[in-house]
Each structure stands twice: as C-alpha cells, then as structure tokens.
C-alpha positions in Angstrom: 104.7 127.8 97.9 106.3 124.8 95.5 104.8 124.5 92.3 103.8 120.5 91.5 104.6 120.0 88.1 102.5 117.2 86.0 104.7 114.5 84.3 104.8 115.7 80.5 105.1 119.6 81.8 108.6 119.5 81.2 107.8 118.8 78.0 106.9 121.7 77.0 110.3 123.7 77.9 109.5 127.0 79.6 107.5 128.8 77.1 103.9 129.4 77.1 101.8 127.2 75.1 98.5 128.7 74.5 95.6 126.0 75.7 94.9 124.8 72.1 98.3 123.5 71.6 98.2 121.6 75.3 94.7 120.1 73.8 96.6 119.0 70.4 99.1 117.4 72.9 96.4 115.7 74.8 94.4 114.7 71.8 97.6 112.8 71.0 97.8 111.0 74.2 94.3 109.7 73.7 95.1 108.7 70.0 98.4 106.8 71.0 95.9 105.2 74.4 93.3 104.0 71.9 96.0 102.9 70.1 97.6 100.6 72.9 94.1 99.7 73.8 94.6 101.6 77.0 91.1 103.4 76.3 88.1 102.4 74.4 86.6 103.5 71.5 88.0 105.9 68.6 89.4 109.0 68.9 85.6 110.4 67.9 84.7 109.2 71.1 86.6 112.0 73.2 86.3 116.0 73.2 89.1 117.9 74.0 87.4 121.6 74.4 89.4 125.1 74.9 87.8 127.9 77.2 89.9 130.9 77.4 88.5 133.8 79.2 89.5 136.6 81.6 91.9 135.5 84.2 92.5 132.3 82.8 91.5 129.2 80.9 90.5 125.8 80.8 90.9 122.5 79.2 88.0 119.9 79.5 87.9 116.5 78.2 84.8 114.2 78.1 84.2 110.8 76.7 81.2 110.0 75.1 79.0 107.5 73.4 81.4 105.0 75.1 78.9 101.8 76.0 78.7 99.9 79.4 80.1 103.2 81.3 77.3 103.5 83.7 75.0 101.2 85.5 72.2 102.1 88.3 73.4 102.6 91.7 73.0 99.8 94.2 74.1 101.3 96.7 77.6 99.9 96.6 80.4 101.3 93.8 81.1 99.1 91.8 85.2 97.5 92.4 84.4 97.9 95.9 83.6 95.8 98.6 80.5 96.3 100.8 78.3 99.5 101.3 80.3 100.0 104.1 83.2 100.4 102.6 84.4 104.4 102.0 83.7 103.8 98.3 79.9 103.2 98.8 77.7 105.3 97.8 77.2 108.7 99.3 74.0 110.1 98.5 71.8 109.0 101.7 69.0 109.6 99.3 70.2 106.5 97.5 67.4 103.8 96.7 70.2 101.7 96.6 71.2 101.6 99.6 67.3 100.9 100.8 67.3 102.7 104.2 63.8 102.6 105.7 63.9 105.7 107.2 64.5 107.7 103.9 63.1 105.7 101.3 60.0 107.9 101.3 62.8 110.0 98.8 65.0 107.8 98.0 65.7 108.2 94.2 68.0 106.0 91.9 70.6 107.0 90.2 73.8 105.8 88.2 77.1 105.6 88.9 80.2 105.0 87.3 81.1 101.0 86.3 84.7 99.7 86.8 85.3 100.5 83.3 83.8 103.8 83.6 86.5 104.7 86.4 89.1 103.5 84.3 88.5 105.6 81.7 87.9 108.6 84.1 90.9 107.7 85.6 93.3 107.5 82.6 91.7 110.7 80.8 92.2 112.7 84.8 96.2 111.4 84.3 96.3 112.7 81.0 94.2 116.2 81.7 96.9 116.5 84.6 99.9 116.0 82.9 100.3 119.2 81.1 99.0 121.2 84.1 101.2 122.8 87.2 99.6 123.8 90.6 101.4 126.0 92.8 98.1 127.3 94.5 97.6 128.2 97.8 94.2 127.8 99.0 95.0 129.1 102.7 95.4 132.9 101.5 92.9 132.1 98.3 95.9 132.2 95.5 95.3 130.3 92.5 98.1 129.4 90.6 97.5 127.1 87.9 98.2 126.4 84.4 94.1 125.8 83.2 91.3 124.5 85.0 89.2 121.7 83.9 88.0 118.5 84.0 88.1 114.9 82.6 85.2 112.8 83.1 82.8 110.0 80.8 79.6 112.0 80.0 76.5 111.4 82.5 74.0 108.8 80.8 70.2 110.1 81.3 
C-alpha cells in the first residue's frame, strides 16, 4: 500500500517530529492565515491540542468564539442550492426540512454557515498537511502519522 503524503510533510525531512513540534508548525500556519486574512479572528481564537497515548497520537484543532459560524438549519446547507441537492440536510429529523410525516420529532438544529465551512475547510487543509496515510482499511491496518480533527466548535 502507497503512502499519501500531505503537502508540507516533506517538510519535515525524514525524522520523527514528536506531535508538539507538528502543532508549533500548524500554529504557524494559522498565524501566517490570520495574517493574510485567510481566516478570521486572532490566533486566541484557535486550539491546537496534543494527545499522545498508547499506539499513537493525535492532533486536534478547533476554532472558537469565532461569530456568525453557525446558523439554524433550514433544511437546506447553506452555499447550496435546493434541499434536494446532495448537500441538504441529512438528518430526516430535521424541522427544517418540514416533512409531515416526521414532524411529530422533528427537532432544529444548526449547521455550519458558508463562512463556517470555510474555516473548517482551511483548518482540515492545514490539519492534513503534516499528516501521511498509508492505511489500509480492507485488512484493518492503520498507518498514519496522528489522528484528529479540525472543526469550528458547536454553538449550543
């Protein structure tokens, strides 16, 4: 199995960097994004946080306190089309989407706005871009550089 490499791996020449240096690297990269105006906010709006345990490690990011990130679900994700579109909403229990047959349940929630993507987006490039995946799920063989995740924290 070929390992996919992301696009700044390279940079860090074949050694291993422990996880806290990779999140120094990727604090950087949302320093120098704030910078350019890429992403929002100041650099206290982002967490970069380590987990190392056994068998391997993690790196999550999360931005937070960023306004105008989420907005109630109408049934239709926001940047797309109609609610028939793939990108509508998938929750059936959506109130939303106002089907008569569930709305007995139907709850609202929020989803991501077109700027909340964005960010998710940029931070999910930048998570990636230090990481290699040469994994192969068919015979359950994990071969990564960290887990993780990069997301805008969930408004209540």
């Amino acid at each position: 199995m070929d390992r996919h490499y992301g696009s700044k791996y390279a940079t860090m020449g074949d050694k291993y960097l422990p996880a806290a240096d990779i999140a120094k690297l990727m604090r950087a990269d949302i320093k120098k994004m704030i910078a350019d105006g890429t992403l929002p906010g100041t650099a206290k709006n982002y967490r970069v946080r380590v987990h190392n345990y056994a068998g391997g490690r993690s790196i999550n990011i999360t931005a937070v306190g960023l306004p105008d990130m989420w907005q109630d679900c109408t049934g239709i994700i926001p940047g797309s089309e109609d609610g028939y579109s793939a990108r509508a909403c998938r929750d059936v229990w959506c109130a939303g989407l106002d089907l008569p047959e569930y709305r007995h349940a139907a709850h609202a929630h929020k989803t991501l706005t077109v700027d909340g993507q964005r960010v998710e987006r940029v931070l999910g490039d930048i998570h990636r871009a230090y990481n290699y995946d040469g994994s192969d799920v068919m015979t359950d063989y994990f071969d990564v550089n960290y887990y993780g995740s990069a997301q805008v924290e969930r408004e209540d």
